[in-house]
VOGU-3710 file (C-alpha; in Angstrom, 3 decimals, decimal comma):
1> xxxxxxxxxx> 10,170/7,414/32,550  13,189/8,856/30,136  12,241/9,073/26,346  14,663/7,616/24,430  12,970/7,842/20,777  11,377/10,346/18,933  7,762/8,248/19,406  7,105/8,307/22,632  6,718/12,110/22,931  3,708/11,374/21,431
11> xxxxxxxxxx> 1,875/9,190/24,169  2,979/12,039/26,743  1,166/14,866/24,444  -1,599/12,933/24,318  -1,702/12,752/28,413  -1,039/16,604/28,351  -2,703/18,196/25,940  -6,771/18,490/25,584  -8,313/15,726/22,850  -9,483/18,525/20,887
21> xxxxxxxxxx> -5,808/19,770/20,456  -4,183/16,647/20,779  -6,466/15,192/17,954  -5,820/18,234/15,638  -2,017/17,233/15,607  -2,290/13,603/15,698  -5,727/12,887/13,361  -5,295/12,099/9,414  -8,177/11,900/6,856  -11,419/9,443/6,886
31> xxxxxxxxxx> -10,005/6,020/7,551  -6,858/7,145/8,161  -5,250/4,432/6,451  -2,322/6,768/4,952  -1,091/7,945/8,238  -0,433/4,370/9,618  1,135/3,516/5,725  3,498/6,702/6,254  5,061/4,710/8,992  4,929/1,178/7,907
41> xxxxxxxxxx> 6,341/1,977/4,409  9,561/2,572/6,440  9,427/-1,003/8,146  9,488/-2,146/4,872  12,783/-1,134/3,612  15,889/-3,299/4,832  19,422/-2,336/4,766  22,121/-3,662/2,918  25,208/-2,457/4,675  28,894/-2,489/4,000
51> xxxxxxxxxx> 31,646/-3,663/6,444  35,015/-3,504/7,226  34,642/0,358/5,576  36,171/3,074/7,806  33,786/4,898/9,541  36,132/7,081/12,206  35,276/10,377/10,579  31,152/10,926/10,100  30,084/13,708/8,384  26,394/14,560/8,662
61> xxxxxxxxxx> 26,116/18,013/7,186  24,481/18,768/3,940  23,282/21,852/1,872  20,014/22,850/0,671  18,851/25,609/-1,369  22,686/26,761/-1,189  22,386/27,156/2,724  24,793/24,359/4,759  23,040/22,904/7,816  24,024/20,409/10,051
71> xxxxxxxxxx> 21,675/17,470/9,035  19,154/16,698/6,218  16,753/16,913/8,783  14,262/19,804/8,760  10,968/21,269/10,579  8,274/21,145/8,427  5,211/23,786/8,881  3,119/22,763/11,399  -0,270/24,990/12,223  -1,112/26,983/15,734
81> xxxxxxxxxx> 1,490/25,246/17,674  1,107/28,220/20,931  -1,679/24,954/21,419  0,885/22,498/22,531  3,173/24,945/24,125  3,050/28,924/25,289  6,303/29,301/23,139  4,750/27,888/20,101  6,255/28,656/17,123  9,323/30,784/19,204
91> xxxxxxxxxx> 10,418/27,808/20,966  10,760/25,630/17,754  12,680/28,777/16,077  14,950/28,610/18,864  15,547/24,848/18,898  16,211/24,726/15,077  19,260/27,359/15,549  20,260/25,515/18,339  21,078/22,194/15,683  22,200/24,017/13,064
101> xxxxxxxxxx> 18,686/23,314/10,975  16,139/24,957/9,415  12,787/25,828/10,330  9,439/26,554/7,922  7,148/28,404/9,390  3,187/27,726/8,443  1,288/30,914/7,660  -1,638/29,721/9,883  1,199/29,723/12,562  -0,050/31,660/16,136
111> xxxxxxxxxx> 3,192/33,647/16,076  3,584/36,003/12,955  6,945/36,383/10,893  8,240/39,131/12,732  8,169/37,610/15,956  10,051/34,054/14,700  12,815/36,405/13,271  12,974/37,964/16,273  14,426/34,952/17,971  17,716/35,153/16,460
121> xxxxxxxxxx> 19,872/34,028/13,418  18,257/30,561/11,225  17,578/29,827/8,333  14,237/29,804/7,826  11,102/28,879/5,496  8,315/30,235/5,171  4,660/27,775/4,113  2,186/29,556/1,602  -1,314/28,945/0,935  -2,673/30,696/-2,081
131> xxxxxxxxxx> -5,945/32,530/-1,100  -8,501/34,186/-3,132  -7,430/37,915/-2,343  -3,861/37,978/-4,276  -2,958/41,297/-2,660  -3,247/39,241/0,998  -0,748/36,302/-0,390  1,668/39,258/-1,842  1,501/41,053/1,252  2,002/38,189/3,337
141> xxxxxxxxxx> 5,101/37,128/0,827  6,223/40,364/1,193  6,545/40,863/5,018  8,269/37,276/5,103  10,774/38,628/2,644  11,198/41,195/5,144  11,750/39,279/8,118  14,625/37,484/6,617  12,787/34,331/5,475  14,971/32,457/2,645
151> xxxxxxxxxx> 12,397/30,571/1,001  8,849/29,967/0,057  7,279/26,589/0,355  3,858/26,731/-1,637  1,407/24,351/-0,702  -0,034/22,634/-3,594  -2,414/19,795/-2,021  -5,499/21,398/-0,484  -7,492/23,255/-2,762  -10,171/21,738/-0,241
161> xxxxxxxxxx> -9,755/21,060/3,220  -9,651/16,694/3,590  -12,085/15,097/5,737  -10,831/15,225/9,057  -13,279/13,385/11,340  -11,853/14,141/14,667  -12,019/17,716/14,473  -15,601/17,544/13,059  -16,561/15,516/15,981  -14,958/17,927/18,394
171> xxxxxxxxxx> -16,439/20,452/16,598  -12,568/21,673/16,449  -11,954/25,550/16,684  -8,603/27,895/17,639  -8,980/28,381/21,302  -10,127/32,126/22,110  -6,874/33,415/23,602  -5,034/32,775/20,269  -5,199/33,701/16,831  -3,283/33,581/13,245
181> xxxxxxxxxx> -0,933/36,371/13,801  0,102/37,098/10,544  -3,134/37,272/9,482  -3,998/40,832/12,331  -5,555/43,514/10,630  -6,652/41,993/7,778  -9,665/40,351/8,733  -9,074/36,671/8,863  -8,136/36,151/12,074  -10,850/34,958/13,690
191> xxxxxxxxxx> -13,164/32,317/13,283  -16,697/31,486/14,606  -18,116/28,200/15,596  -19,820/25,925/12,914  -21,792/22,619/12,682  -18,513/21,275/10,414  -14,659/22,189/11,838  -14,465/25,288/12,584  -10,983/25,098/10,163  -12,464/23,408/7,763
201> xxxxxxxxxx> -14,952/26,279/7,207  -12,370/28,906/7,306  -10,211/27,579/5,075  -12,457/26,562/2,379  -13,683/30,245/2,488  -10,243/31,551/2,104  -8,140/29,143/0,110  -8,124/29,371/-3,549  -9,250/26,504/-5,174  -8,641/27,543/-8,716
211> xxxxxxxxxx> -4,683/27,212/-7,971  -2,918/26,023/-10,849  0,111/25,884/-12,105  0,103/29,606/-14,162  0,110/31,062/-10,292  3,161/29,428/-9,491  4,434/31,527/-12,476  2,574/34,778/-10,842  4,323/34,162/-7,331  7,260/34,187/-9,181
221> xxxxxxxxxx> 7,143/37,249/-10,031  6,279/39,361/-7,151  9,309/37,795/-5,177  12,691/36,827/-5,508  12,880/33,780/-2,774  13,321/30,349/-4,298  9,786/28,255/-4,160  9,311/24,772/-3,155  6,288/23,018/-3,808  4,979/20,994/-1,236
231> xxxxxxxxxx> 2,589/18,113/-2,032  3,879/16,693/-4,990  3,557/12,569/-5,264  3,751/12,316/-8,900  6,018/11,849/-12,151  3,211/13,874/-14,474  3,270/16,199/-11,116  6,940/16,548/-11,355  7,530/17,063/-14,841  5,300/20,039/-14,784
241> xxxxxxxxxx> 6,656/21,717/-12,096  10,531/21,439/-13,524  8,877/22,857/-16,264  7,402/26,117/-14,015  11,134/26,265/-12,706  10,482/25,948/-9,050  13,798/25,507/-6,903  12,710/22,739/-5,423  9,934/20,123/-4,646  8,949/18,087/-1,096
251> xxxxxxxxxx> 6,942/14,826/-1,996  3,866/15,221/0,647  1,092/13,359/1,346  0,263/16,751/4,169  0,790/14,358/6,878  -2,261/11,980/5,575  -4,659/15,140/6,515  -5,564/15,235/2,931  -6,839/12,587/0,482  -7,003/9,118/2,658
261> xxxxxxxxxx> -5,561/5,813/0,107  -2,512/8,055/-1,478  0,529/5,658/-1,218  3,218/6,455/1,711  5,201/9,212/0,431  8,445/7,011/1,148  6,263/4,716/-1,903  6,864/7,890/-4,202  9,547/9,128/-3,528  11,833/6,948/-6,367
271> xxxxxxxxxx> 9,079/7,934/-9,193  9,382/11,613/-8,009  13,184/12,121/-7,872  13,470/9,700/-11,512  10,978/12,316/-12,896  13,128/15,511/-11,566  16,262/14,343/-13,379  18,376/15,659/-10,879  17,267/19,431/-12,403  15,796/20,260/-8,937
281> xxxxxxxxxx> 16,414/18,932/-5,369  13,847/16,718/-4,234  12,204/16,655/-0,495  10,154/14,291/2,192  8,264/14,832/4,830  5,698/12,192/6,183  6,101/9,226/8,242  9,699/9,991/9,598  10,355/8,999/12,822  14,029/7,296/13,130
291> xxxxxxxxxx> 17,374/8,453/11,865  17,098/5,256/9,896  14,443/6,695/8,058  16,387/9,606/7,235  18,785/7,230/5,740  16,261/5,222/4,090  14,496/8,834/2,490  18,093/9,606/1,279  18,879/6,227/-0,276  16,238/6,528/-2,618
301> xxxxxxxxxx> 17,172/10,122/-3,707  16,303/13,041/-1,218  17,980/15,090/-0,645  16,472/15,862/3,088  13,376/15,117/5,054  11,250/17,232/7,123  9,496/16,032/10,383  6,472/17,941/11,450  4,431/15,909/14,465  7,204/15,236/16,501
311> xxxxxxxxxx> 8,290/18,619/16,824  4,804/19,467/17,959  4,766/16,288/20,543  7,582/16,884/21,975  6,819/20,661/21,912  3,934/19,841/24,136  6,159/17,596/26,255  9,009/19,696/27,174  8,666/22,830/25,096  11,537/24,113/23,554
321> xxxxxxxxxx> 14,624/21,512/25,354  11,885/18,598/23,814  12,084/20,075/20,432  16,234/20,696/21,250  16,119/16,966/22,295  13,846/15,125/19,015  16,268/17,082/16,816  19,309/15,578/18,628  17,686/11,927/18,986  17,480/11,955/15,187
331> xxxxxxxxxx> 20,958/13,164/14,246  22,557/10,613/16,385  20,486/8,046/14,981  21,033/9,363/11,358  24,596/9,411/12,256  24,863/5,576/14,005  22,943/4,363/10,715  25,124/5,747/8,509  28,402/4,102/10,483  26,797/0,927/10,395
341> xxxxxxxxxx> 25,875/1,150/6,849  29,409/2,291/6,229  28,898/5,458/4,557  31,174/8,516/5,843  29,026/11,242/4,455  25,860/12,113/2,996  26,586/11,978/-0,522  28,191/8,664/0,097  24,464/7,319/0,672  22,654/5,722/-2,427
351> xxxxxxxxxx> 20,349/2,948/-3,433  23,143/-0,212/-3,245  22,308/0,255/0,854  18,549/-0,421/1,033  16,408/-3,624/-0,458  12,867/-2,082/-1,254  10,166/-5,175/-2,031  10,318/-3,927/-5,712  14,081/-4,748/-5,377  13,275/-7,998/-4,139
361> xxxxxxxxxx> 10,538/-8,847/-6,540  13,405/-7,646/-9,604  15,715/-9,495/-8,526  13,751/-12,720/-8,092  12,020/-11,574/-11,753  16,056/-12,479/-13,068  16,630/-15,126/-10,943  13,887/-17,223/-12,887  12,118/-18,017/-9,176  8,601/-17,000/-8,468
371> xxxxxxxxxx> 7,954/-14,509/-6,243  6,979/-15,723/-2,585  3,336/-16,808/-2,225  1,269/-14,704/0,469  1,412/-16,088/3,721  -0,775/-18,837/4,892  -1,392/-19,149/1,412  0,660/-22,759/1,346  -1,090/-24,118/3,782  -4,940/-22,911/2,136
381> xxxxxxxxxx> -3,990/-25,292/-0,371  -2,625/-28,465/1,313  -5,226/-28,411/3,804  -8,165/-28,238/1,277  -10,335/-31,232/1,040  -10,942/-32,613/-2,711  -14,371/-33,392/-3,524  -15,397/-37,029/-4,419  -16,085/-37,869/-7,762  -15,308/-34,769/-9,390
391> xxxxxxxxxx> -12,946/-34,815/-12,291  -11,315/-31,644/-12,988  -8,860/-30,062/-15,530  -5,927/-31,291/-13,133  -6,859/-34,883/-12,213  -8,163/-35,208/-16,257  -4,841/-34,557/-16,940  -3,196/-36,783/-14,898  -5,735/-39,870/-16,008  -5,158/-41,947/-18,350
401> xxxxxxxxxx> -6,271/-45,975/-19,805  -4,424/-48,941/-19,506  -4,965/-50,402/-22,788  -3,401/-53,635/-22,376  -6,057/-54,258/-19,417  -8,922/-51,871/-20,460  -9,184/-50,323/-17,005  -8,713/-46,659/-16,225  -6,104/-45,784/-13,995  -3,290/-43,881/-12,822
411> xxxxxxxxxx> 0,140/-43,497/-14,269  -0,702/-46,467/-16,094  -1,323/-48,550/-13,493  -4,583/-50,985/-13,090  -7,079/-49,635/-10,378  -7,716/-51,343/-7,572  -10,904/-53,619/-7,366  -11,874/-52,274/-10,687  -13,843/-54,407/-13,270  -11,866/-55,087/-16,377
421> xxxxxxxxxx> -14,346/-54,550/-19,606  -15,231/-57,332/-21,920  -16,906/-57,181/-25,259  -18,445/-60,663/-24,522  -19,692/-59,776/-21,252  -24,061/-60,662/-20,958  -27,158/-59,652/-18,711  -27,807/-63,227/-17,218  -31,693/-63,547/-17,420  -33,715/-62,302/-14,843
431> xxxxxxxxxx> -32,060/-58,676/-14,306  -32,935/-55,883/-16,005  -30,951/-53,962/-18,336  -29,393/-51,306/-15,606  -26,075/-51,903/-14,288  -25,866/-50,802/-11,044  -25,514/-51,902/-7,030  -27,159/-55,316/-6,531  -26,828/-56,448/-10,284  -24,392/-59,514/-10,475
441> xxxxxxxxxx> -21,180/-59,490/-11,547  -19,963/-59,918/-14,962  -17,951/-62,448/-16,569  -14,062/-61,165/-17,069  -12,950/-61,192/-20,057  -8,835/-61,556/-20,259  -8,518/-58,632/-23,080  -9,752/-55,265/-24,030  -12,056/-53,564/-26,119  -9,792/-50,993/-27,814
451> xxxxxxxxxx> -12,396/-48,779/-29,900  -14,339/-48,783/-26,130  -11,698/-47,535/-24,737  -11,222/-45,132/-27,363  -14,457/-43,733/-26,683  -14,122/-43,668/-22,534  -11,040/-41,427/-23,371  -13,435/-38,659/-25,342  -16,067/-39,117/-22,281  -12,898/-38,124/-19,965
461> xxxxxxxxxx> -12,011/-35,447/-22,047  -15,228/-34,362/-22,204  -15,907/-34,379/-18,513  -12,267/-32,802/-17,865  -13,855/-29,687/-19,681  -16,886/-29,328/-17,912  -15,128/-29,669/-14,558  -17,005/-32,656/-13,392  -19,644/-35,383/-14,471  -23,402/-34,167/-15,422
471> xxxxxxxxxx> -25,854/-36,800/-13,618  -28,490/-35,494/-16,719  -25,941/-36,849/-19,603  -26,498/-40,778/-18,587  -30,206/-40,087/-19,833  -33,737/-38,407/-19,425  -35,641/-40,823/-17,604  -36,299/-40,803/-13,666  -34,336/-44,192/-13,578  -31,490/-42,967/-15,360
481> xxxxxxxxxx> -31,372/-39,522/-13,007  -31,544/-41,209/-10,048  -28,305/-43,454/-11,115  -26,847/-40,518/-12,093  -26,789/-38,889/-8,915  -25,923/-42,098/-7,363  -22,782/-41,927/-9,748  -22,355/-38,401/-8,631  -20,899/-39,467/-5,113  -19,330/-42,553/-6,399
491> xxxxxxxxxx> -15,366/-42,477/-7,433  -14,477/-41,192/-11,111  -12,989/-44,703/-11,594  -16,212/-47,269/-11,281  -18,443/-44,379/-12,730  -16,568/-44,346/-16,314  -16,428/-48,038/-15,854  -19,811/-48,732/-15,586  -20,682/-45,882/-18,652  -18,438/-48,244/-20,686
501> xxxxxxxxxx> -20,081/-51,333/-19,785  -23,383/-49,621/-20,807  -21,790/-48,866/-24,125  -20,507/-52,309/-24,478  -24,210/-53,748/-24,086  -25,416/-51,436/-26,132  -23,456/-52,233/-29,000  -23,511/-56,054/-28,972  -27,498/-54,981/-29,851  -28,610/-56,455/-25,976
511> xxxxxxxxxx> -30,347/-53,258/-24,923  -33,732/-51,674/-26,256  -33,743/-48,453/-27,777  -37,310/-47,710/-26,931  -36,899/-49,920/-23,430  -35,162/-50,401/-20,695  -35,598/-54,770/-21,024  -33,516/-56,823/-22,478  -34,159/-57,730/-26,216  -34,325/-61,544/-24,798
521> xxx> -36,692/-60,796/-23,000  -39,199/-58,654/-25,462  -41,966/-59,193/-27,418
//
């Protein structure tokens, strides 16, 4: 089957390579939830293109660090790649020439500086970690330096190795027949098996985790290449590294290999680039997998991305001509995306062509319209059933007395089958003093009892407080409890009509206060 994106060079590394390799170069951290936002980020970004904008003439080149290359797409240090491929690191040197790109080469990289250069003319990067033993970072600065390297790119995101899961459960270690070339001779270029990854162990023996931002300073001074720092997601982050005067910065979550939960790098790339105030260049890598991406990266203020895994996929897929082939798939994307966006050249490409969500959420902030409820959300709420007899803040609101029939109702209107209240209204003889199912009905009376009603409208308000009616409040006594939870599943409408009527008795004197009889029938 012909590949015809960047993404499916993964699926045939996966088939080639062994699943201790292939999970090295494919795995993020814990519950890998970053990696998989890296990517949907993207999706979430929608164009807002131009028409009828000429767009015969596209030019894709751009300039970084002073050096002009043909895209603002770049290799980004990926580790031991002689695991996907024999070529390794030599074949992706070669294939970055090829498009007129640059390359960064990762010092735990299984070919050593001398041997990339060797390849031919590029320009070319070169990834730092900071170890313990400063004379072993200045040597290692110093032989890149000599190899015609034209940058730095410190690494400022792992003073600890993350939790990488797959390689501890494949008990992940540099296969025998390779090793960290620029690290021969001085003692670090071997590794033995552990319980944890074997990488994992190394690294946290060698890496220096009491980095800060004084030894940017020092690196500074024992060389005269630019440095990038790589792994910056923050404003505070960026402030203080325009402040330590570094040439340049790539926002970097390390390919989600790090701290699992840090937002998408696409997510902070807008805060990063507001922070640098245009006083250095800022970078991406993460998550890029279409030219549209590129476009996207570059809309909200990079000024280039780098693109690590698929160089390594397709490295395992075809070797070098897969490499050749990812960097050409992207360009022509980058460059379609821009014609159909209608911007001629890079610099042409700003915010006005994307829609983030905050966009959307801004612009319906002005509009005066509230923003769109989550889905399904709607429905939740039309579909839920209202419980019987329950009178909350809402419906208390919406109830209110008809005072020229003494009935509670809706809107003003007279309920339904509901008795109207009477001040005149009696007990006939022969019932007792409750009023509830079986007792007979009461005399109408044609008008209403206005200081009754009065007082039904402070019950309402009361029970619109409490969020329902309280069986308890229609007395102490067994009897009285037992109506009360009959009243409990009855409608809100007969139970504040039969309170009332209660209240009514009561104060025409016709109920005991010490019984539950009728005075005419006491004593």
């Amino acid at each position: 089957m012909e590949i015809v994106n960047v993404s499916e060079y993964e699926a045939v590394a996966k088939q080639k390579l062994p699943k201790m390799v292939f999970d090295y170069y494919a795995s993020g951290a814990e519950d890998q939830w970053t990696l998989k936002e890296n990517r949907n980020a993207f999706e979430r970004i929608r164009f807002r293109p131009r028409v009828l904008v000429d767009v015969s003439k596209i030019d894709t080149s751009t300039t970084v660090l002073g050096f002009k290359i043909s895209m603002p797409i770049m290799i980004a240090p990926t580790a031991m790649q002689k695991m996907a491929h024999p070529d390794g690191e030599l074949a992706t040197a070669r294939a970055a020439s090829a498009a007129g790109t640059i390359m960064t080469l990762s010092s735990w990289s299984t070919s050593s500086v001398e041997e990339v250069s060797s390849t031919g003319p590029g320009i070319r990067f070169f990834q730092l970690y900071v170890l313990k033993d400063r004379h072993v970072v200045a040597q290692l600065v110093r032989r890149a330096e000599n190899a015609g390297f034209r940058a730095i790119v410190l690494t400022v995101d792992t003073p600890r190795l993350g939790r990488r899961e797959a390689d501890i459960r494949n008990r992940f270690i540099l296969p025998s027949h390779l090793t960290l070339k620029n690290f021969e001779g001085l003692d670090l270029g071997t590794k033995k098996k552990t319980e944890d990854s074997g990488l994992a162990s190394y690294v946290a023996n060698q890496i220096d985790r009491s980095l800060s931002w004084k030894d940017v300073k020092w690196l500074q001074t024992i060389t005269h290449l630019p440095i990038l720092v790589k792994g910056v997601i923050t404003a505070e982050d960026t402030r203080l590294a325009v402040q330590a005067s570094v040439a340049g910065i790539i926002v970097s979550n390390h390919g989600a290999r790090q701290l699992d939960y840090v937002p998408a790098t696409i997510n902070c790339l807008e805060e990063v680039v507001k922070a640098a105030q245009g006083q250095v260049p800022v970078f991406l890598d993460g998550g890029v997998r279409r030219g549209t991406d590129v476009f996207k990266a570059l809309a909200l203020g990079a000024s280039g991305v780098f693109i690590g895994r698929p160089v390594v996929f397709a490295l395992a897929a075809e070797g070098e001509a897969g490499v050749r082939k990812v960097l050409q798939m992207l360009h022509d994307e980058f460059e379609l995306a821009m014609s159909l966006a209608g911007c001629c050249s890079v610099k042409d490409i700003n915010h006005n062509y994307i829609q983030t969500e905050a966009d959307m959420f801004r612009a319906l902030s002005s509009s005066g319209q509230k923003r769109p409820e989550p889905a399904g959300l709607a429905e939740m709420r039309t579909n839920s059933p209202k419980k019987v007899g329950h009178l909350g803040r809402e419906d208390a609101n919406r109830k209110n007395l008809s005072r020229s029939t003494g009935t509670f109702g809706t809107n003003g209107h007279e309920l339904a089958g509901s008795a109207k209240i009477s001040t005149r209204s009696t007990v006939p003889n022969g019932t007792k003093g409750r009023v509830g199912r079986g007792s007979p009905k009461e005399p109408k009376a044609n008008h209403a009892a206005p200081r009754v009603i009065g007082r039904m409208r402070d019950k309402e308000a009361h029970f619109g407080r409490i969020g329902g009616l309280c069986p308890k409040r229609f007395g102490t006594s067994g009897t009285k409890r037992r109506e009360g939870r009959e009243r409990a599943g009855r409608s809100t409408n007969q139970i504040m009509t039969r309170v009332t009527r209660e209240k009514v008795k009561k104060s025409k004197g016709e109920f005991s206060s010490t019984k539950r009889e009728p005075k005419s029938r006491q004593g």
